[in-house]
PASEBA-1860 file (N, C-alpha, C; in nm, 3 decimals):
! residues 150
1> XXXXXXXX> 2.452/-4.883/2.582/2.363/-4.872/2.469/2.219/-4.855/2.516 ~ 2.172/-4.922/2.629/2.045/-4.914/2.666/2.000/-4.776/2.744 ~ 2.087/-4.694/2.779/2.068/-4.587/2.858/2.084/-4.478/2.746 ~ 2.176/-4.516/2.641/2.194/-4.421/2.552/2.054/-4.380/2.480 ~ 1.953/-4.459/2.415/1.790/-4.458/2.395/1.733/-4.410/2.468 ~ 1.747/-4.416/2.605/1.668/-4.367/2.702/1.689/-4.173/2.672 ~ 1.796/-4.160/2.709/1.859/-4.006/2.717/1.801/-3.914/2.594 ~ 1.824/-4.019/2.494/1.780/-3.972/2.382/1.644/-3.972/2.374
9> XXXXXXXX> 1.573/-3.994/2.396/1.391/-3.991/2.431/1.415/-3.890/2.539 ~ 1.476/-3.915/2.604/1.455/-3.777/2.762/1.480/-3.640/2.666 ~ 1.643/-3.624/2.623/1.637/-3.500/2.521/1.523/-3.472/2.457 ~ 1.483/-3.566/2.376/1.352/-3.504/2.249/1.266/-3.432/2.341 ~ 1.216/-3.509/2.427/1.091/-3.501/2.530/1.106/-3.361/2.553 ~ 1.235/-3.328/2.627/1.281/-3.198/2.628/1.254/-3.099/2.584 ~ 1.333/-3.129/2.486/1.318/-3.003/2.330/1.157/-3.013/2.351 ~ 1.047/-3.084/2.318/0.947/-3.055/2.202/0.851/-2.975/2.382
17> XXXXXXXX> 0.911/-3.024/2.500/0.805/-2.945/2.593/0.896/-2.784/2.595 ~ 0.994/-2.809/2.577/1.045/-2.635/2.561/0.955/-2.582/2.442 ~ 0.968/-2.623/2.363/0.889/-2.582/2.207/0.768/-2.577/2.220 ~ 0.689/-2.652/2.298/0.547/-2.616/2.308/0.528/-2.524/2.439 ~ 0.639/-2.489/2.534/0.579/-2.357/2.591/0.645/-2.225/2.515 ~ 0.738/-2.256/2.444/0.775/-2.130/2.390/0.670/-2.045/2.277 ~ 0.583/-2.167/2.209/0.458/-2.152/2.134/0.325/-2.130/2.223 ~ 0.312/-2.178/2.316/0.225/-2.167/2.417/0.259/-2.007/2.497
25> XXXXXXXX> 0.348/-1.922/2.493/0.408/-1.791/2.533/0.327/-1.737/2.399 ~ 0.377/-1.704/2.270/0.376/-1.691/2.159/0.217/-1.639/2.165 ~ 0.186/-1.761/2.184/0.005/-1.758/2.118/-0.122/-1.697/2.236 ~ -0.033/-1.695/2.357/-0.132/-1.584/2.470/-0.061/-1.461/2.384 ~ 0.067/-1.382/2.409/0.102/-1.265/2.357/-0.038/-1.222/2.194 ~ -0.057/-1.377/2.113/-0.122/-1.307/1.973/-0.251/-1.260/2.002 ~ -0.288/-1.362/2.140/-0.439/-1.337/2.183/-0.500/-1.210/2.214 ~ -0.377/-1.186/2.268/-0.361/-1.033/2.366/-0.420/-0.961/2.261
33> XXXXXXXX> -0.281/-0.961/2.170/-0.285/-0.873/2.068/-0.444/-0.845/1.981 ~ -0.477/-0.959/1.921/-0.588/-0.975/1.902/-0.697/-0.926/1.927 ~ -0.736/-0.942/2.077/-0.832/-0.904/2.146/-0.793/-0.725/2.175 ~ -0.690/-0.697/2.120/-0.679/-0.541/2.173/-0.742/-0.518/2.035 ~ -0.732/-0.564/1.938/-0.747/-0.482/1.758/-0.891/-0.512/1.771 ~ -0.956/-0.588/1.825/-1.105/-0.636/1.821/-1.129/-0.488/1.908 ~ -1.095/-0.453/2.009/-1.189/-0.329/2.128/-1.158/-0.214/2.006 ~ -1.033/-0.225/1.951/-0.987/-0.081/1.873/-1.075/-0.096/1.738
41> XXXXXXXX> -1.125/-0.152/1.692/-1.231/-0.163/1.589/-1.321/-0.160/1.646 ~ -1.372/-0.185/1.722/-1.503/-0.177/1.778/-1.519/-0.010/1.822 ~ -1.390/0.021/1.912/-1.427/0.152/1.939/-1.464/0.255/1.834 ~ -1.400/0.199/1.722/-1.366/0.318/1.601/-1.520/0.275/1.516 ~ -1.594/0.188/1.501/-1.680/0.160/1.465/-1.798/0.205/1.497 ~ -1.803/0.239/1.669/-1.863/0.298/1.752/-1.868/0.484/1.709 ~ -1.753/0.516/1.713/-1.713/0.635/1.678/-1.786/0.651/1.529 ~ -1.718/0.603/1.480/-1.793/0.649/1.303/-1.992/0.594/1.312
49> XXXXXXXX> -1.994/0.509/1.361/-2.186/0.527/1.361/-2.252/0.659/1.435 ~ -2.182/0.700/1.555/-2.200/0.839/1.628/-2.169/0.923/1.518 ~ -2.063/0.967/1.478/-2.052/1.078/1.397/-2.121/1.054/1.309 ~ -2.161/0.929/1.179/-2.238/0.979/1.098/-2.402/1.006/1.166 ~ -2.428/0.877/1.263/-2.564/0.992/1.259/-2.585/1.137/1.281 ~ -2.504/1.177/1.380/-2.456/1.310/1.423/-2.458/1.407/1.307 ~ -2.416/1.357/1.168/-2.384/1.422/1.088/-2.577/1.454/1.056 ~ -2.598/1.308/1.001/-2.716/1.300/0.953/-2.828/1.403/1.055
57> XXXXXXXX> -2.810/1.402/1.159/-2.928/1.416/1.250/-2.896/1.614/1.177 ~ -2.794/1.675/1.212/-2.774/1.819/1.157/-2.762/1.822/1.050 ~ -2.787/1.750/0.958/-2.767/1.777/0.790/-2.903/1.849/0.769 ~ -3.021/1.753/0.808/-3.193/1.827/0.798/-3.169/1.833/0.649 ~ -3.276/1.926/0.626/-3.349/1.928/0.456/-3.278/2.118/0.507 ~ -3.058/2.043/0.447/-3.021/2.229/0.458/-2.982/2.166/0.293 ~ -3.022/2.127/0.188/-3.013/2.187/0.048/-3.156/2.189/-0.008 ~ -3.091/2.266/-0.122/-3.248/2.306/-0.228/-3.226/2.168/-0.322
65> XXXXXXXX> -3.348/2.126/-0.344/-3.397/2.015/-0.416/-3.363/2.061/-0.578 ~ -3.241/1.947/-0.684/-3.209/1.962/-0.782/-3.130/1.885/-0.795 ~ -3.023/1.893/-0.933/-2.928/1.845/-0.962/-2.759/1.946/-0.991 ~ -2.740/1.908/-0.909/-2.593/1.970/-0.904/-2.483/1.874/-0.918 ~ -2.399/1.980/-1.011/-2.247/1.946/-1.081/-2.153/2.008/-1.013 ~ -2.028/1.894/-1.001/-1.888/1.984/-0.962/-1.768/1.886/-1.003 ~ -1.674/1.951/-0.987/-1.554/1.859/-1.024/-1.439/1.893/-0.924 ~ -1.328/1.778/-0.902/-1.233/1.786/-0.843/-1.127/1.745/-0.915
73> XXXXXXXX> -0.977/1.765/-0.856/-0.853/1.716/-0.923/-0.826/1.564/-0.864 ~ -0.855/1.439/-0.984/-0.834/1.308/-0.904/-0.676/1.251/-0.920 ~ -0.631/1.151/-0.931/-0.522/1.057/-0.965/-0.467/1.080/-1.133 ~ -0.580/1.094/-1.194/-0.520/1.113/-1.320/-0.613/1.206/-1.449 ~ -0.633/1.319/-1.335/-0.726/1.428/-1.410/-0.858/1.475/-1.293 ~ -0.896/1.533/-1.374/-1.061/1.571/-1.320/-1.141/1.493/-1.322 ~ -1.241/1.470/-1.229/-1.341/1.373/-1.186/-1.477/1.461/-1.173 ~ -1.579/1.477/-1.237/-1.667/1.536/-1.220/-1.806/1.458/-1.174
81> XXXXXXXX> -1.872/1.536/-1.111/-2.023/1.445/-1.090/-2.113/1.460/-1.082 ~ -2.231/1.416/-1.035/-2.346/1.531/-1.037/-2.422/1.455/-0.910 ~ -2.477/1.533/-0.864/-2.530/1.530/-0.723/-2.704/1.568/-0.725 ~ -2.766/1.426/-0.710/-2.921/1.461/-0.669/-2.957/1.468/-0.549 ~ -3.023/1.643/-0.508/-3.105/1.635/-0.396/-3.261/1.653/-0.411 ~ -3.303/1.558/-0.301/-3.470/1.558/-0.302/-3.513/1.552/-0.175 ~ -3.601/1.668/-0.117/-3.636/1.625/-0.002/-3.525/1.683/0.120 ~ -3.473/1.791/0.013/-3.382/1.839/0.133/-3.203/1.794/0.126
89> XXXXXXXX> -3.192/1.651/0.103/-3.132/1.569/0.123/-3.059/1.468/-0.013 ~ -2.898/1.467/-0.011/-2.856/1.423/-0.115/-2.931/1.256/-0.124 ~ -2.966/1.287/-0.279/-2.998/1.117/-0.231/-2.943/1.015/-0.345 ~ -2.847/1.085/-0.416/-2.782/1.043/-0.567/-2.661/1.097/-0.533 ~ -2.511/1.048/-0.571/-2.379/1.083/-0.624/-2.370/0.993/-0.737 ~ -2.374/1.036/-0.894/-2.318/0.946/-0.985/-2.172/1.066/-1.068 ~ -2.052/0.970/-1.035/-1.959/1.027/-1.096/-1.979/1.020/-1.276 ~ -1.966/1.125/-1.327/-2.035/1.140/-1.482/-1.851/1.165/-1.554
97> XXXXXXXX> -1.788/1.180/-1.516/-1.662/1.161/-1.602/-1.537/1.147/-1.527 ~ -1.452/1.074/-1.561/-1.331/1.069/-1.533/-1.241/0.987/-1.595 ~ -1.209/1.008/-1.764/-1.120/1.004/-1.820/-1.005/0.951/-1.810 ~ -0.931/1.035/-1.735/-0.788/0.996/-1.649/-0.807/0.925/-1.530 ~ -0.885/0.871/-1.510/-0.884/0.793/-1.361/-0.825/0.652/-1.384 ~ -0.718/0.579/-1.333/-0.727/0.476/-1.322/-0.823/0.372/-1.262 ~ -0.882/0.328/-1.340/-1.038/0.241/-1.336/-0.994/0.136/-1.193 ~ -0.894/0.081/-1.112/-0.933/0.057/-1.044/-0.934/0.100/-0.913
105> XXXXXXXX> -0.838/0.241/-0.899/-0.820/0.384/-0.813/-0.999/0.388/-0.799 ~ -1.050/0.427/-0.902/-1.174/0.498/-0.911/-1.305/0.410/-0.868 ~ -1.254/0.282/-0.916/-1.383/0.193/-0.861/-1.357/0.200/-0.730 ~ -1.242/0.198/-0.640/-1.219/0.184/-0.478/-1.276/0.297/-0.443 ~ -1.268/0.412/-0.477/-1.288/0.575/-0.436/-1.422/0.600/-0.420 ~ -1.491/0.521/-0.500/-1.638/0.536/-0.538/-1.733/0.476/-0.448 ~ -1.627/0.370/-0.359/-1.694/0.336/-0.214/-1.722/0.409/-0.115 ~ -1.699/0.539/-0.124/-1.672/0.694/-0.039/-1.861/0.722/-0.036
113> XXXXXXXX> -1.940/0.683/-0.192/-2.041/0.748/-0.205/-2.181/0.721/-0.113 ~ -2.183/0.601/-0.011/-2.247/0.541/0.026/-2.249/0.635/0.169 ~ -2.099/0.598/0.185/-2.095/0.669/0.367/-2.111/0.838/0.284 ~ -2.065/0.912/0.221/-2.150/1.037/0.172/-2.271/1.072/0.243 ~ -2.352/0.974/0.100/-2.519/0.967/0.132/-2.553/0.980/0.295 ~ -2.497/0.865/0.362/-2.559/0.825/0.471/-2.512/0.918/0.584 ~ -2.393/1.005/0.548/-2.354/1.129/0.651/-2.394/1.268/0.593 ~ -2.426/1.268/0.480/-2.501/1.322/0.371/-2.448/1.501/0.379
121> XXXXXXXX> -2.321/1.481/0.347/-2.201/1.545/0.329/-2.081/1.513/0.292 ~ -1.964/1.591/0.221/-1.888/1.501/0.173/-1.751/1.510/0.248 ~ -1.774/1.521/0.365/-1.689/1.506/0.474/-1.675/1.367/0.537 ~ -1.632/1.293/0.438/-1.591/1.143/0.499/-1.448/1.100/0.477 ~ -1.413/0.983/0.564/-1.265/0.932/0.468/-1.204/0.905/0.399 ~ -1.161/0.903/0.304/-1.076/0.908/0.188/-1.058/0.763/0.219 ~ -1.073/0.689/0.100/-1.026/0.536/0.093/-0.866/0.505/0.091 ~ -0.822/0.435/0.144/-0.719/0.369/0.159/-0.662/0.289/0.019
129> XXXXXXXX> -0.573/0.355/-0.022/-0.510/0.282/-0.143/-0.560/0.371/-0.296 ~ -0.647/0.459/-0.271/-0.722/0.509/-0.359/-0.757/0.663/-0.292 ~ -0.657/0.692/-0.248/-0.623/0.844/-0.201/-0.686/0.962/-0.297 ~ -0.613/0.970/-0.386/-0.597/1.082/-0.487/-0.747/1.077/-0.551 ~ -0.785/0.974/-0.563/-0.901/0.947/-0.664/-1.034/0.988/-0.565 ~ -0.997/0.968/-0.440/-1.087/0.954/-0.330/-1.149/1.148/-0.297 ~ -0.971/1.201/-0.328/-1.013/1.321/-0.277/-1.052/1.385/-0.426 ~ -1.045/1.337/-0.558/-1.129/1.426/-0.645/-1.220/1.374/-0.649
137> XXXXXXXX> -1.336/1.297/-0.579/-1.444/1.283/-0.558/-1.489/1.362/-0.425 ~ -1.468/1.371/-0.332/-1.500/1.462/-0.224/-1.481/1.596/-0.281 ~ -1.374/1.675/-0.336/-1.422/1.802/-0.401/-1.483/1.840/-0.467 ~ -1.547/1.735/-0.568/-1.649/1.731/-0.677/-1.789/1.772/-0.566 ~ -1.836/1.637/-0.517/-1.926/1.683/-0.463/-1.914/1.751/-0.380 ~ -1.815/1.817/-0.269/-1.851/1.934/-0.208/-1.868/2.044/-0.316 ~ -1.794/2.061/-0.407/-1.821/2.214/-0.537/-1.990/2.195/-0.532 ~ -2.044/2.065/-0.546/-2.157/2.076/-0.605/-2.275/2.075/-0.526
145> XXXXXX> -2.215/2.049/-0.355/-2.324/2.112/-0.278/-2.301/2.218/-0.253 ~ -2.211/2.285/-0.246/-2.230/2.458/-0.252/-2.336/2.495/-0.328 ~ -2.326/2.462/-0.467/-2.452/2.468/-0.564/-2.561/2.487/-0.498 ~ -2.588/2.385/-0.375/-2.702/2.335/-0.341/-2.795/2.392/-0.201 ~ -2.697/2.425/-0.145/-2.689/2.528/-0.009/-2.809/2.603/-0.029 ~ -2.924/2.555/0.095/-2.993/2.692/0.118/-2.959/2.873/0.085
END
């Protein structure tokens, strides 16, 4: 009986140091992992501040100063908008109709207008989850910098 307690404490002991290196394996592998998605965001973060200034630095004052309209095919219809340039340079996207848009497709899509401005062309990424809505806002305002084109 007295050895039988013992064994049985030796087993547990066992088990829970197997269990804490099998978790101790586990949690270097997540680190790894981790620390790889941290360089791969960083790189890609790196990448997109280069390209948009890149964009910005060759955009210059290449439109004529006004207000221009265009429309694209979104998620659930046409999305139209109008586009202020001043100074060369878009410095307004306000989407002026979209009807058929599912309102919360369209509020996500509409996060597109910022990186726009700031690459100041409408050659950016399409939002995630808000695809369709994303790309009848990029055709809108590209229709409507054609408008605008030197």
């Amino acid at each position: 009986m007295k050895h039988q307690e013992f064994w049985m404490r030796a087993a547990s002991l066992i088990v829970a140091v197997g269990a804490l290196g099998i978790y101790q394996a586990n949690a270097l592998q997540w680190q790894r992992e981790e620390e790889a998605n941290q360089l791969a965001v960083q790189r890609a973060q790196t990448h997109n501040a280069e390209a948009m200034q890149a964009a910005s630095d060759t955009a210059g004052a290449s439109y004529q100063d006004g207000v221009y309209t265009g429309s694209g095919e979104g998620f659930g219809g046409t999305v139209s908008v109008e586009v202020t340039v001043s100074g060369g340079k878009m410095t307004g996207i306000t989407v002026t109709a979209a009807s058929g848009e599912d309102t919360a497709y369209l509020n996500r899509a509409m996060q597109m207008i910022d990186s726009m401005l700031a690459a100041q062309s409408a050659d950016v990424d399409t939002i995630s989850g808000a695809t369709f809505s994303s790309n009848g806002i990029k055709t809108a305002v590209q229709q409507a910098l054609e408008g605008a084109k030197k």
